[in-house]
Every structure is written in C-alpha cells, then in structure tokens.
mmCIF file as Biopython writes it, N, C-alpha, C and O atoms, coordinates in Angstrom:
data_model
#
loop_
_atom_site.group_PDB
_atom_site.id
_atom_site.type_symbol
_atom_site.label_atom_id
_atom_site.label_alt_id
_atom_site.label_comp_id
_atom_site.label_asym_id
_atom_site.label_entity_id
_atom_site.label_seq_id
_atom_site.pdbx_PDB_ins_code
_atom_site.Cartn_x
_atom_site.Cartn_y
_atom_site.Cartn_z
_atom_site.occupancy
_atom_site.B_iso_or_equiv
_atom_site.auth_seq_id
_atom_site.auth_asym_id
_atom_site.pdbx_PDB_model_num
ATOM 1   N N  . UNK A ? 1  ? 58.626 130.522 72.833 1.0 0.0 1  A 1 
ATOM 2   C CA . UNK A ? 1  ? 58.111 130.101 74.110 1.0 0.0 1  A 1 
ATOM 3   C C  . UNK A ? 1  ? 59.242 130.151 75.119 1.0 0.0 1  A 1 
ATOM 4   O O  . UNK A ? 1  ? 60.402 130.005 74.733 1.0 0.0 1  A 1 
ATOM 5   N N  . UNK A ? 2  ? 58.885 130.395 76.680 1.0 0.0 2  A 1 
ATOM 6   C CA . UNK A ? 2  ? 59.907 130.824 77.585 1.0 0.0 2  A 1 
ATOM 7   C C  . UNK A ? 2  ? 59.971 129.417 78.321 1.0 0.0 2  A 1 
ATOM 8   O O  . UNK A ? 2  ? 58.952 128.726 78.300 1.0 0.0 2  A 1 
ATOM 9   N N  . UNK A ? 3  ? 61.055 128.974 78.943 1.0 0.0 3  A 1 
ATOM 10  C CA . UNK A ? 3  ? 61.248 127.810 79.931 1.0 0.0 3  A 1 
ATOM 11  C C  . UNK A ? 3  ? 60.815 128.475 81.132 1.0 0.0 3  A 1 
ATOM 12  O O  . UNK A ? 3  ? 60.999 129.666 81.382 1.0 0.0 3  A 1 
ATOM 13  N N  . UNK A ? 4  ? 60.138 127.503 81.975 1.0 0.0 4  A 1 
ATOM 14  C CA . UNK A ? 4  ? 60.010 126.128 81.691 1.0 0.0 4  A 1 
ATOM 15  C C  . UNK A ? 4  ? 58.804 125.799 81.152 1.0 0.0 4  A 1 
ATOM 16  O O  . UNK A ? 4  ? 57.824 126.533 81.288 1.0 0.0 4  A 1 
ATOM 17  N N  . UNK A ? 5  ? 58.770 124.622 80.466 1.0 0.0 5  A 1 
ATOM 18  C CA . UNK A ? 5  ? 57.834 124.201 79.047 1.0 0.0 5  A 1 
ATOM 19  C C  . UNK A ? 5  ? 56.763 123.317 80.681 1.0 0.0 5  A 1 
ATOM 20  O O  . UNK A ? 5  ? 56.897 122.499 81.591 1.0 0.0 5  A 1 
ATOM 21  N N  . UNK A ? 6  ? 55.704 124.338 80.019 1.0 0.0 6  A 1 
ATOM 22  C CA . UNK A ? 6  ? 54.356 123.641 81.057 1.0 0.0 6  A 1 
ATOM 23  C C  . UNK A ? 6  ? 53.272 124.253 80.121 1.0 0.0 6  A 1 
ATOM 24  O O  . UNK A ? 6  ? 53.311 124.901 79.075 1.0 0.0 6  A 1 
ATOM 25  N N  . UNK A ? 7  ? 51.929 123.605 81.230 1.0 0.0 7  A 1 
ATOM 26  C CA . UNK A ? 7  ? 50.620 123.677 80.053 1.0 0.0 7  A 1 
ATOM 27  C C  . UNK A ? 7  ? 50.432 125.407 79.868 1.0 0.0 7  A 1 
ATOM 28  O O  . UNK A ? 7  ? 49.714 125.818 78.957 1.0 0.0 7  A 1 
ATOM 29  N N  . UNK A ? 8  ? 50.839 125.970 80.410 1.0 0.0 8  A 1 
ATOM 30  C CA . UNK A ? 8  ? 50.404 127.773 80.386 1.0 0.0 8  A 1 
ATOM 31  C C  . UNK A ? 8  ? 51.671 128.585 80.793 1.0 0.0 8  A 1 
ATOM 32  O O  . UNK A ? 8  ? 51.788 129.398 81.711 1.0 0.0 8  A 1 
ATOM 33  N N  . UNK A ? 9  ? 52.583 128.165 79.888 1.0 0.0 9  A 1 
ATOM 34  C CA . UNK A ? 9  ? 53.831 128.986 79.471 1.0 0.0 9  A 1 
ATOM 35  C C  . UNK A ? 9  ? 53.489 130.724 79.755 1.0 0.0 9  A 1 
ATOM 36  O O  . UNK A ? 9  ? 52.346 131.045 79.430 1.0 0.0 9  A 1 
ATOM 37  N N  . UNK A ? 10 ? 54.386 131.866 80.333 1.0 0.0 10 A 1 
ATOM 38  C CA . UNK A ? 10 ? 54.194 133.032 79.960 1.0 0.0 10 A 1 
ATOM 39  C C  . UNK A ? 10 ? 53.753 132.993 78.118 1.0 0.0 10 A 1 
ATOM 40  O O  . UNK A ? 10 ? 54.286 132.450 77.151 1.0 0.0 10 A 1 
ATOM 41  N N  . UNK A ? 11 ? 52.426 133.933 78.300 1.0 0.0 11 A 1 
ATOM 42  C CA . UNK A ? 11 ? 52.487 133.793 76.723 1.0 0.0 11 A 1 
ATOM 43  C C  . UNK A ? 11 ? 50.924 135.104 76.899 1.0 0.0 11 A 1 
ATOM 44  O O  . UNK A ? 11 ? 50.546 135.629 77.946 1.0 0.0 11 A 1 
ATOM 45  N N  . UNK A ? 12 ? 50.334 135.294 75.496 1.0 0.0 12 A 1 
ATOM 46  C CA . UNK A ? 12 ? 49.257 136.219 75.330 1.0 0.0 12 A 1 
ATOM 47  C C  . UNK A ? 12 ? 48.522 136.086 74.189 1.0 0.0 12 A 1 
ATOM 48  O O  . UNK A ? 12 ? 49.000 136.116 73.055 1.0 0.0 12 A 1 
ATOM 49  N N  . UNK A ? 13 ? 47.154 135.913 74.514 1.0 0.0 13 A 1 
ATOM 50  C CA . UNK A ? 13 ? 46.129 134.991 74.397 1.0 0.0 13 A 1 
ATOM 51  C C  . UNK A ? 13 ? 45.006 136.248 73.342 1.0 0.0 13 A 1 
ATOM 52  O O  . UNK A ? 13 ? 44.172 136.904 73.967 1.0 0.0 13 A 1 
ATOM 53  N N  . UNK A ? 14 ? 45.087 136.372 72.335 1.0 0.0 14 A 1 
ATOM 54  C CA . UNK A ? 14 ? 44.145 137.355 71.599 1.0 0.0 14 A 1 
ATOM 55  C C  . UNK A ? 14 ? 42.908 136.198 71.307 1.0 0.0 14 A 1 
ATOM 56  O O  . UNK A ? 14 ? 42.735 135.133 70.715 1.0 0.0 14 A 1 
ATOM 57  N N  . UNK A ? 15 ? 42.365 136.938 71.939 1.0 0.0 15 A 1 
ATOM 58  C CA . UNK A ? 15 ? 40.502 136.662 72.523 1.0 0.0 15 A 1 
ATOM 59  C C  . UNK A ? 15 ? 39.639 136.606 71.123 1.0 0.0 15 A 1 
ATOM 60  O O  . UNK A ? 15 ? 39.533 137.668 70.509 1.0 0.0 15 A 1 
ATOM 61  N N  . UNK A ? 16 ? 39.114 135.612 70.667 1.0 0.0 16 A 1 
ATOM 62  C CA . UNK A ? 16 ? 38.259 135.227 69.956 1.0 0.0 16 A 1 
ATOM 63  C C  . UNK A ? 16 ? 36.649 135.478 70.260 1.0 0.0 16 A 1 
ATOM 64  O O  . UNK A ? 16 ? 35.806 135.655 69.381 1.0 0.0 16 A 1 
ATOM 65  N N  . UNK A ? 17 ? 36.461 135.462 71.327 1.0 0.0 17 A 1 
ATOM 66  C CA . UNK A ? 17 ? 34.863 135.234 71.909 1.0 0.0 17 A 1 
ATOM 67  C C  . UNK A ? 17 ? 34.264 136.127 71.323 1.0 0.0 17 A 1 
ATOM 68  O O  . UNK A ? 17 ? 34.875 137.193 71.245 1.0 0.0 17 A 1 
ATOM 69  N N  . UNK A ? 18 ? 32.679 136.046 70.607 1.0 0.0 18 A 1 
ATOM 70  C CA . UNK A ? 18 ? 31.768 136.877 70.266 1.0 0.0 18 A 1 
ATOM 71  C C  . UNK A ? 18 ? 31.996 138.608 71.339 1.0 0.0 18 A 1 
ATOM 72  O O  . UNK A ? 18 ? 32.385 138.548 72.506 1.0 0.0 18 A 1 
ATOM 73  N N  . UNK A ? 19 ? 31.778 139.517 70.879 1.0 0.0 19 A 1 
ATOM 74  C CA . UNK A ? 19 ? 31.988 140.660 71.598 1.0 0.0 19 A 1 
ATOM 75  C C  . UNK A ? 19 ? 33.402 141.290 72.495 1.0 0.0 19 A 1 
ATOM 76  O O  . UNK A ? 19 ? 33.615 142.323 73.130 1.0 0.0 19 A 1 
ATOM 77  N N  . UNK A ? 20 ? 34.089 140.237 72.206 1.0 0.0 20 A 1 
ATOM 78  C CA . UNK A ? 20 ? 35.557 140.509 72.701 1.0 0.0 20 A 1 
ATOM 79  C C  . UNK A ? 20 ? 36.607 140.581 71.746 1.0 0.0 20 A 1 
ATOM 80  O O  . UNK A ? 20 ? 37.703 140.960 72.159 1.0 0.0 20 A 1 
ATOM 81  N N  . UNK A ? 21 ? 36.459 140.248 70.376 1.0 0.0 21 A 1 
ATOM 82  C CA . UNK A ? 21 ? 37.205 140.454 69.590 1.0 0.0 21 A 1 
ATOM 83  C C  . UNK A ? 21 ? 38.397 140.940 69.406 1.0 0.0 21 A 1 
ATOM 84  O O  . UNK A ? 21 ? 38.283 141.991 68.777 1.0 0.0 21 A 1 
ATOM 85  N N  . UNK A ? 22 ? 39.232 140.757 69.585 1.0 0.0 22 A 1 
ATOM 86  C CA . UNK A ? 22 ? 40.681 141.296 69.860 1.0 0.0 22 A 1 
ATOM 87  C C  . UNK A ? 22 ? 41.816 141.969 70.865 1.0 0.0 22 A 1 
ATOM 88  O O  . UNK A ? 22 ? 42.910 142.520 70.740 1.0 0.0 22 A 1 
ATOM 89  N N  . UNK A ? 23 ? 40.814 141.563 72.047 1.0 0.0 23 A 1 
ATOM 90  C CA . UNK A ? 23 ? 41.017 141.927 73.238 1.0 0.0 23 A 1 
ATOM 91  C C  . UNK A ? 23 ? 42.291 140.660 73.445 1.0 0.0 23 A 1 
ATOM 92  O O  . UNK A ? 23 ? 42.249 139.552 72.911 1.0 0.0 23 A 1 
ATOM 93  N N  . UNK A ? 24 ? 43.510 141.223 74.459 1.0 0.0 24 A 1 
ATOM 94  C CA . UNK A ? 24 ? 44.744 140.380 74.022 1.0 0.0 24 A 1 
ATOM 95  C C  . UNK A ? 24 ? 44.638 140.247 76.100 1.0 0.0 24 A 1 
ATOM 96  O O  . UNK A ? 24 ? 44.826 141.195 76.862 1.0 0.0 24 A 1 
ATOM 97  N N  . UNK A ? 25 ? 44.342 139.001 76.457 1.0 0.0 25 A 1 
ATOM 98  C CA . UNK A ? 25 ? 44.620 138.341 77.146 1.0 0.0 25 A 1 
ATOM 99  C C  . UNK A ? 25 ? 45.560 138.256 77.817 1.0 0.0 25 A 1 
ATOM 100 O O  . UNK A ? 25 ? 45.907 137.220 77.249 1.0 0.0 25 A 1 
ATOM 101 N N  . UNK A ? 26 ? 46.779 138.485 78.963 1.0 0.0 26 A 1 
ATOM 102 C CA . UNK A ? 26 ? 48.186 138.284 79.346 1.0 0.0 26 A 1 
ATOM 103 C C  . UNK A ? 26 ? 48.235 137.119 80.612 1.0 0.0 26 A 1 
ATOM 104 O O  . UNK A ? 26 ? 48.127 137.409 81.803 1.0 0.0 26 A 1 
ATOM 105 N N  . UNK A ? 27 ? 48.411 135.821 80.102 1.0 0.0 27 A 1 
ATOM 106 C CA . UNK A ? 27 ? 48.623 134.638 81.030 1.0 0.0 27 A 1 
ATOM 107 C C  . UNK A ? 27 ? 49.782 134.251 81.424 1.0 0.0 27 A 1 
ATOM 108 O O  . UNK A ? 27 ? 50.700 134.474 80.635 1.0 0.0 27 A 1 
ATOM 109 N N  . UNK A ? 28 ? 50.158 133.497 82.857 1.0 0.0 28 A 1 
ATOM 110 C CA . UNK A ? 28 ? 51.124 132.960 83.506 1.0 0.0 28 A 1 
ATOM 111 C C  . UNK A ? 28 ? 52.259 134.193 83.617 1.0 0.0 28 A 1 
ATOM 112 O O  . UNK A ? 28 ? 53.306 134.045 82.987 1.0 0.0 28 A 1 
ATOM 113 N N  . UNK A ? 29 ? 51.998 135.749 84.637 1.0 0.0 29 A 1 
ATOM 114 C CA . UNK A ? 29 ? 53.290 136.287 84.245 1.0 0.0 29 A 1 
ATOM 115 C C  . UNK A ? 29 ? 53.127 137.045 83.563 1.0 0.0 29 A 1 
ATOM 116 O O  . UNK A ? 29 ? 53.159 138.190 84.013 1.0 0.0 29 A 1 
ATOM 117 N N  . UNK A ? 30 ? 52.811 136.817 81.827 1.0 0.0 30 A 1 
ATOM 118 C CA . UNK A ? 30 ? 53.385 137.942 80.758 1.0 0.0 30 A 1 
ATOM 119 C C  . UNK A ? 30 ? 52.985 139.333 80.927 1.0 0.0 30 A 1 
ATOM 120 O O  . UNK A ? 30 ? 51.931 139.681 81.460 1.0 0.0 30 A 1 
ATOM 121 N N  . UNK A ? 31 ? 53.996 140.220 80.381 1.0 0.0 31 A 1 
ATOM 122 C CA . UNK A ? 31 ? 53.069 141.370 81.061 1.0 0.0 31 A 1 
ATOM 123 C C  . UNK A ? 31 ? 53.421 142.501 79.407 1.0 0.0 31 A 1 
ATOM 124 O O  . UNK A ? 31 ? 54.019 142.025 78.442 1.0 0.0 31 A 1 
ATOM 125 N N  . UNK A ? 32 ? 53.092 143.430 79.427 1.0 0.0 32 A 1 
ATOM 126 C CA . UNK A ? 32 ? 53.182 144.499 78.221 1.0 0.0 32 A 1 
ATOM 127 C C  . UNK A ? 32 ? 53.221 146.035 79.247 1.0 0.0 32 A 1 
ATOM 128 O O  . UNK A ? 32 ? 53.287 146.051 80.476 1.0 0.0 32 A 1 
ATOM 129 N N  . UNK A ? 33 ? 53.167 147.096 78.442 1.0 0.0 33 A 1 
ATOM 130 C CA . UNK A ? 33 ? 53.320 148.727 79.215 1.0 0.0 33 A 1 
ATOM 131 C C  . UNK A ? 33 ? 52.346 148.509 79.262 1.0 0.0 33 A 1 
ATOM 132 O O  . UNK A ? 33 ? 52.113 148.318 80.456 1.0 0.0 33 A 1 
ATOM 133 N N  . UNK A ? 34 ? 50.826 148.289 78.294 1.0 0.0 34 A 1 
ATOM 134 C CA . UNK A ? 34 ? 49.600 148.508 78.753 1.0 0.0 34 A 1 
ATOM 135 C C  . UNK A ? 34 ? 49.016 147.868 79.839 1.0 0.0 34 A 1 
ATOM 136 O O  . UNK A ? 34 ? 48.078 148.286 80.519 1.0 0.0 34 A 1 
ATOM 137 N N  . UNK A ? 35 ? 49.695 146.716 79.972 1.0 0.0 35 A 1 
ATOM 138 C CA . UNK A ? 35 ? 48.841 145.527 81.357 1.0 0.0 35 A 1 
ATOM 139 C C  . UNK A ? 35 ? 49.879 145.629 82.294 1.0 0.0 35 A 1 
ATOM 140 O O  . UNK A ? 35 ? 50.025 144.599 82.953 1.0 0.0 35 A 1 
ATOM 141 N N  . UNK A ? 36 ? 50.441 146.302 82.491 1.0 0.0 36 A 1 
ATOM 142 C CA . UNK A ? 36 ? 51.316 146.998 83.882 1.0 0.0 36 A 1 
ATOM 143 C C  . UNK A ? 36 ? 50.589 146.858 85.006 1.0 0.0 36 A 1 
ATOM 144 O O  . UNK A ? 36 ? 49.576 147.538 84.845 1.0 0.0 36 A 1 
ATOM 145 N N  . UNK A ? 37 ? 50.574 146.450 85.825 1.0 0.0 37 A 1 
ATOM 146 C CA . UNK A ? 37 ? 49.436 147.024 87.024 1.0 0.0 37 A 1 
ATOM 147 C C  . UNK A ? 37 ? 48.195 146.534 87.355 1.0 0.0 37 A 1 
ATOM 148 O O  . UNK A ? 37 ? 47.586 146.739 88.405 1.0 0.0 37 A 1 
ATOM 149 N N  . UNK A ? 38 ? 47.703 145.597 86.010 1.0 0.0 38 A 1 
ATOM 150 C CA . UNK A ? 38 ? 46.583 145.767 86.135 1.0 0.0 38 A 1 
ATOM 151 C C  . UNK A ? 38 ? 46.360 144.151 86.712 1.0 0.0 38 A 1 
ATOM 152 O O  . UNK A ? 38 ? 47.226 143.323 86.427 1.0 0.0 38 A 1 
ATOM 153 N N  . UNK A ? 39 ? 45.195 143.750 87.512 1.0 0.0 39 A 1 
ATOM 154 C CA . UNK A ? 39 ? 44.924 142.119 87.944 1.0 0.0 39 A 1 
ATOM 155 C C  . UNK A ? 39 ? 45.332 141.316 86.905 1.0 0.0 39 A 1 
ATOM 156 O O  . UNK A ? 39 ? 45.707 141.885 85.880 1.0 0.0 39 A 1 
ATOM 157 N N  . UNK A ? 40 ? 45.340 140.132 86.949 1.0 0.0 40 A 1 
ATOM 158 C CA . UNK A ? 40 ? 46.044 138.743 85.972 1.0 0.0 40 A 1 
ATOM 159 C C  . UNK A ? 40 ? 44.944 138.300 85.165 1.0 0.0 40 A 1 
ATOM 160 O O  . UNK A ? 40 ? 45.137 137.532 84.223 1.0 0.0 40 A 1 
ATOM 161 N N  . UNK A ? 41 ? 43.344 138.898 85.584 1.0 0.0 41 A 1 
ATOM 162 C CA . UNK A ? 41 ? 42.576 138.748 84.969 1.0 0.0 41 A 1 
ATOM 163 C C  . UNK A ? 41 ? 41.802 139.810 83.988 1.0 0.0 41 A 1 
ATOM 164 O O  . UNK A ? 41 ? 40.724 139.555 83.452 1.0 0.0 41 A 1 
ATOM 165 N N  . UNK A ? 42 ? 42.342 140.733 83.876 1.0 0.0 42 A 1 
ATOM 166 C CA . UNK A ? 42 ? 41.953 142.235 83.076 1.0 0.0 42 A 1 
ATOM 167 C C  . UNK A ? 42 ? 42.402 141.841 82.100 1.0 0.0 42 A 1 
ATOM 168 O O  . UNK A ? 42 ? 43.547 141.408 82.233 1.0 0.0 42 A 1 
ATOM 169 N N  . UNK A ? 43 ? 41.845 141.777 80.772 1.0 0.0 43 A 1 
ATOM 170 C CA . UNK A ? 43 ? 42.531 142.153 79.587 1.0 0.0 43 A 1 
ATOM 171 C C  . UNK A ? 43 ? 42.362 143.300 79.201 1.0 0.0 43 A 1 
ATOM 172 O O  . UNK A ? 43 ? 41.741 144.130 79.865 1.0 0.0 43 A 1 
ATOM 173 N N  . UNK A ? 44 ? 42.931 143.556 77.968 1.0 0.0 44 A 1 
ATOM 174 C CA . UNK A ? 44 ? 43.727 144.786 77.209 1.0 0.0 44 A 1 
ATOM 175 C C  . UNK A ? 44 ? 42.790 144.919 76.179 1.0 0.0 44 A 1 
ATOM 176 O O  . UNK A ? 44 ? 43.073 144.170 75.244 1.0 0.0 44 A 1 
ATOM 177 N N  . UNK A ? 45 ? 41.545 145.743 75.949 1.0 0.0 45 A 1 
ATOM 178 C CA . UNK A ? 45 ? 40.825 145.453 75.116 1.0 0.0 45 A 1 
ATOM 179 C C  . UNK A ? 45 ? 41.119 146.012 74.269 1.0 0.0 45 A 1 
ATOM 180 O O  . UNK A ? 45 ? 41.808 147.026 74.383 1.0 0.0 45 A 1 
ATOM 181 N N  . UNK A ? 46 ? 40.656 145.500 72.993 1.0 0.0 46 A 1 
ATOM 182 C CA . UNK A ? 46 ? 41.107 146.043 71.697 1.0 0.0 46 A 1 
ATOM 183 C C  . UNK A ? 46 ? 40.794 147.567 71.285 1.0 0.0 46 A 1 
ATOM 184 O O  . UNK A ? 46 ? 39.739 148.077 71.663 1.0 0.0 46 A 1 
ATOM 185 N N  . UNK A ? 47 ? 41.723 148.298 70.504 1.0 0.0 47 A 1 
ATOM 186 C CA . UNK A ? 47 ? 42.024 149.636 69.908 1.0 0.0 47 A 1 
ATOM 187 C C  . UNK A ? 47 ? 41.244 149.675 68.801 1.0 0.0 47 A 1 
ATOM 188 O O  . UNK A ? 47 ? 41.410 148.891 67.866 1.0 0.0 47 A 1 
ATOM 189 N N  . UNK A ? 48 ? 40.052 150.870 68.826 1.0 0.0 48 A 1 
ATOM 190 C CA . UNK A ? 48 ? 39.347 151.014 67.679 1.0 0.0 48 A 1 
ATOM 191 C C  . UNK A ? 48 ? 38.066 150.809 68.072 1.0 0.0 48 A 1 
ATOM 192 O O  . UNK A ? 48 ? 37.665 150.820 69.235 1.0 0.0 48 A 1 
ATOM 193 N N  . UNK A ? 49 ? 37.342 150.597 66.957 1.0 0.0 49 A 1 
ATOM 194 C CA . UNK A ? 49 ? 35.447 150.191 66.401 1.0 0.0 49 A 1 
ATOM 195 C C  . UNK A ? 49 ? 35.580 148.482 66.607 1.0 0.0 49 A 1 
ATOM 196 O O  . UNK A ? 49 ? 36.582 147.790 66.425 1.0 0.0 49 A 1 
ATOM 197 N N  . UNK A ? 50 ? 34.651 148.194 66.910 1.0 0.0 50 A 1 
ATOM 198 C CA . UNK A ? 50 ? 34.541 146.606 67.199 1.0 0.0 50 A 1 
ATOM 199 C C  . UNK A ? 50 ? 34.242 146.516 65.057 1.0 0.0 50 A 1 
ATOM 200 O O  . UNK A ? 50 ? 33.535 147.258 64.375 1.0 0.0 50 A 1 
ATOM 201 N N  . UNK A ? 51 ? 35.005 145.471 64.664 1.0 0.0 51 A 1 
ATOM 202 C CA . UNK A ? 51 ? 34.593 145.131 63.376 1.0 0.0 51 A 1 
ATOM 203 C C  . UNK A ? 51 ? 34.234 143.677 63.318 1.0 0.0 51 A 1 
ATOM 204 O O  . UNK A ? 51 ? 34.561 143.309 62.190 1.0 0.0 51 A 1 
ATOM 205 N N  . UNK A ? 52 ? 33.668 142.565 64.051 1.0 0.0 52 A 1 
ATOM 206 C CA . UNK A ? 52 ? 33.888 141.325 63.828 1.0 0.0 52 A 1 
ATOM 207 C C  . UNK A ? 52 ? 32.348 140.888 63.288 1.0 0.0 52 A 1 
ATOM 208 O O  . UNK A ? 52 ? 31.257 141.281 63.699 1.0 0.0 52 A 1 
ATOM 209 N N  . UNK A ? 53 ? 32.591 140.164 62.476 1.0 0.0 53 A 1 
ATOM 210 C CA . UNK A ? 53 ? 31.385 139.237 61.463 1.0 0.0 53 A 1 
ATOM 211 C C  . UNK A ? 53 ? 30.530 139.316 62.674 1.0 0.0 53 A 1 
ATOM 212 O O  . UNK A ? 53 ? 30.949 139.635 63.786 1.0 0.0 53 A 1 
ATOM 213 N N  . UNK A ? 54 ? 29.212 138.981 62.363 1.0 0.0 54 A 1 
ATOM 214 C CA . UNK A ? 54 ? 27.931 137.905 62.550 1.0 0.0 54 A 1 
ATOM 215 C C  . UNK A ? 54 ? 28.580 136.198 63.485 1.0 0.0 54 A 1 
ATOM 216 O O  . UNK A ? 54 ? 29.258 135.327 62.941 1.0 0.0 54 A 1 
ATOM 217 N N  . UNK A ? 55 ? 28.039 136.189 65.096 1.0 0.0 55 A 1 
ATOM 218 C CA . UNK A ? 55 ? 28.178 134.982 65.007 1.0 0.0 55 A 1 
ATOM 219 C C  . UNK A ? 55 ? 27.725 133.813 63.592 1.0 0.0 55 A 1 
ATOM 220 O O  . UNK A ? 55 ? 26.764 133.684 62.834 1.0 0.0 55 A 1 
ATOM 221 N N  . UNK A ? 56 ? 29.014 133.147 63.809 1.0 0.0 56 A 1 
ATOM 222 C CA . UNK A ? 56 ? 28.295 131.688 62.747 1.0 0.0 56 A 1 
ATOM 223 C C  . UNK A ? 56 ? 29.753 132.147 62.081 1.0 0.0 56 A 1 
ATOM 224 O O  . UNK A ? 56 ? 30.790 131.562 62.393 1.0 0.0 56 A 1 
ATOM 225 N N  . UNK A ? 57 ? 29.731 133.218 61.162 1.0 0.0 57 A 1 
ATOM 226 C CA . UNK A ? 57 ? 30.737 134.035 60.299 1.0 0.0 57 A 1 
ATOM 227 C C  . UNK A ? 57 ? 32.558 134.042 60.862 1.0 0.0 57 A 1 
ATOM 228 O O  . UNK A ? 57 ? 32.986 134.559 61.894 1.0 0.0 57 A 1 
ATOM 229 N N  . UNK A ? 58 ? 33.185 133.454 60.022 1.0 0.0 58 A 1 
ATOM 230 C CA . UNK A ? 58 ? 34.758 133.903 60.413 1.0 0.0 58 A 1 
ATOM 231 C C  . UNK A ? 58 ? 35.490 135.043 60.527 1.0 0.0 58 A 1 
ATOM 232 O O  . UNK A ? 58 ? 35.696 135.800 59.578 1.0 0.0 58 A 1 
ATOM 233 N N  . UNK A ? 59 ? 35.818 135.180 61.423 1.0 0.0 59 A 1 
ATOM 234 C CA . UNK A ? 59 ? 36.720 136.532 61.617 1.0 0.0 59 A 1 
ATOM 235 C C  . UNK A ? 59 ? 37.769 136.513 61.453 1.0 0.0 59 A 1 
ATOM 236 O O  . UNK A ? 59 ? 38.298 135.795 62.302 1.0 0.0 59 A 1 
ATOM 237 N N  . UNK A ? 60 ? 38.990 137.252 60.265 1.0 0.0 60 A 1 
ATOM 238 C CA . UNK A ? 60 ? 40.446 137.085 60.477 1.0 0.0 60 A 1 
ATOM 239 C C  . UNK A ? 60 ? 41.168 138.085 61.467 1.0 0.0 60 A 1 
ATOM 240 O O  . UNK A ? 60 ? 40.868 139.238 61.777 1.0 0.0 60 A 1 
ATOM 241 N N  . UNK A ? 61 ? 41.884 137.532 61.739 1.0 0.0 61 A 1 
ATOM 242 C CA . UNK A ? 61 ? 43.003 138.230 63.186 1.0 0.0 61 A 1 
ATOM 243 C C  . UNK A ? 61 ? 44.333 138.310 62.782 1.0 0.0 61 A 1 
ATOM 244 O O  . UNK A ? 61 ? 45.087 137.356 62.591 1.0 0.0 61 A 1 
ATOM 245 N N  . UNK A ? 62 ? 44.716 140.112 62.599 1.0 0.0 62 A 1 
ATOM 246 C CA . UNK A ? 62 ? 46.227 139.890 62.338 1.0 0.0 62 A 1 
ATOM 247 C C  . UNK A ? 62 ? 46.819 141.231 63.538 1.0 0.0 62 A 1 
ATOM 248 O O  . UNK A ? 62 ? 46.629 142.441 63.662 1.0 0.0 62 A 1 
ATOM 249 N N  . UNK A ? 63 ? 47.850 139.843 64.469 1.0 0.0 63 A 1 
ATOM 250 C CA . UNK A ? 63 ? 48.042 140.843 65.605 1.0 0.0 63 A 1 
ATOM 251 C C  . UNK A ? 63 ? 49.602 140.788 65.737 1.0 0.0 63 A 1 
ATOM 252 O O  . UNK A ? 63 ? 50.239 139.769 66.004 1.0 0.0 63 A 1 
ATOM 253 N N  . UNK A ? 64 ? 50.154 142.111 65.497 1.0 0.0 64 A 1 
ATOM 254 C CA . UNK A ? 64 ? 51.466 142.513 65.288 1.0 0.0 64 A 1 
ATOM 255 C C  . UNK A ? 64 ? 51.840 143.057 66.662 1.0 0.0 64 A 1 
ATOM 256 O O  . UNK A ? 64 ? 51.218 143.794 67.427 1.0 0.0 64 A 1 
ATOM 257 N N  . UNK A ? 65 ? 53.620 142.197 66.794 1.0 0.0 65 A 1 
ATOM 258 C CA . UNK A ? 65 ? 54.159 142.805 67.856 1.0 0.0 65 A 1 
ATOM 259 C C  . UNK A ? 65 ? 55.620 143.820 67.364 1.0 0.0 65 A 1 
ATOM 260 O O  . UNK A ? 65 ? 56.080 143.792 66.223 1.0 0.0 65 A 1 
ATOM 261 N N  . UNK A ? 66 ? 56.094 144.545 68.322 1.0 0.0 66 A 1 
ATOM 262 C CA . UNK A ? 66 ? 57.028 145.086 68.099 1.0 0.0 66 A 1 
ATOM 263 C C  . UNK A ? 66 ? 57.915 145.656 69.095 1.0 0.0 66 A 1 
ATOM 264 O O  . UNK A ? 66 ? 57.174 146.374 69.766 1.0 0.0 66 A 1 
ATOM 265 N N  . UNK A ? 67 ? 59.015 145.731 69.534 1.0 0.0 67 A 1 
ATOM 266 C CA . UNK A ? 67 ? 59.910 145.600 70.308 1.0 0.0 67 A 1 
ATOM 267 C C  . UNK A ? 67 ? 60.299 144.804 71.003 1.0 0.0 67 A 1 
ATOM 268 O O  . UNK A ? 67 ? 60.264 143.658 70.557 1.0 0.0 67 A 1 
ATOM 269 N N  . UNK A ? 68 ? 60.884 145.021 72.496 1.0 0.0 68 A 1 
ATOM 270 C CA . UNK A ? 68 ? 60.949 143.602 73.689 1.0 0.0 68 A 1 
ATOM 271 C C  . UNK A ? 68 ? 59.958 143.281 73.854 1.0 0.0 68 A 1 
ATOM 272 O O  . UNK A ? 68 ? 59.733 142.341 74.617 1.0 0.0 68 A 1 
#
C-alpha cells in the first residue's frame, strides 16, 4: 500500500459483480499501460471467454501482476 494511508489508497480493484468478472478496476490515481488515458471510471475488462459460475455459485480469482 502507497502513503498516505486513507480509506481509498492508490490501489486496483478486480471486479467480482455477476457479468463483470474479472474486469480490474483502477482507483484513487492507480494507473497500468492498459488504463492510460482512459476516465477514472472505465475499467479494464477482462482477457478471454467470460468463465464465471451460476449466480449463487463461487467463483475463484487468480490475478497475477508483473513488473513496475
């Protein structure tokens, strides 16, 4: 986590909601090459086939970073 310590730190938010599934969120600031440019409210929707359960059903989430 980056200073200064408040309720919505730069940070990035991978989206749970029915039909959004892995769509990665960028709040307070944070930014990536893909969300360059884009409004504070656009997310980065997820890469691929939508695969997530049946509401009701758990979905696991494994979201890897790599570099700066």
């Amino acid at each position: 986590m980056q200073l200064p310590d408040k309720v919505w730190p730069p940070c990035i938010q991978n989206q749970g909601k029915s039909g959004r599934q892995g769509d990665l969120i960028f709040m307070s600031g944070a930014e990536s090459k893909q969300h360059k440019g884009m409004d504070a409210n656009t997310p980065v929707p997820m890469r691929g086939e939508p695969n997530e359960k049946p509401v009701g059903e758990w979905n696991t989430n494994m979201t890897m970073c790599s570099g700066n």
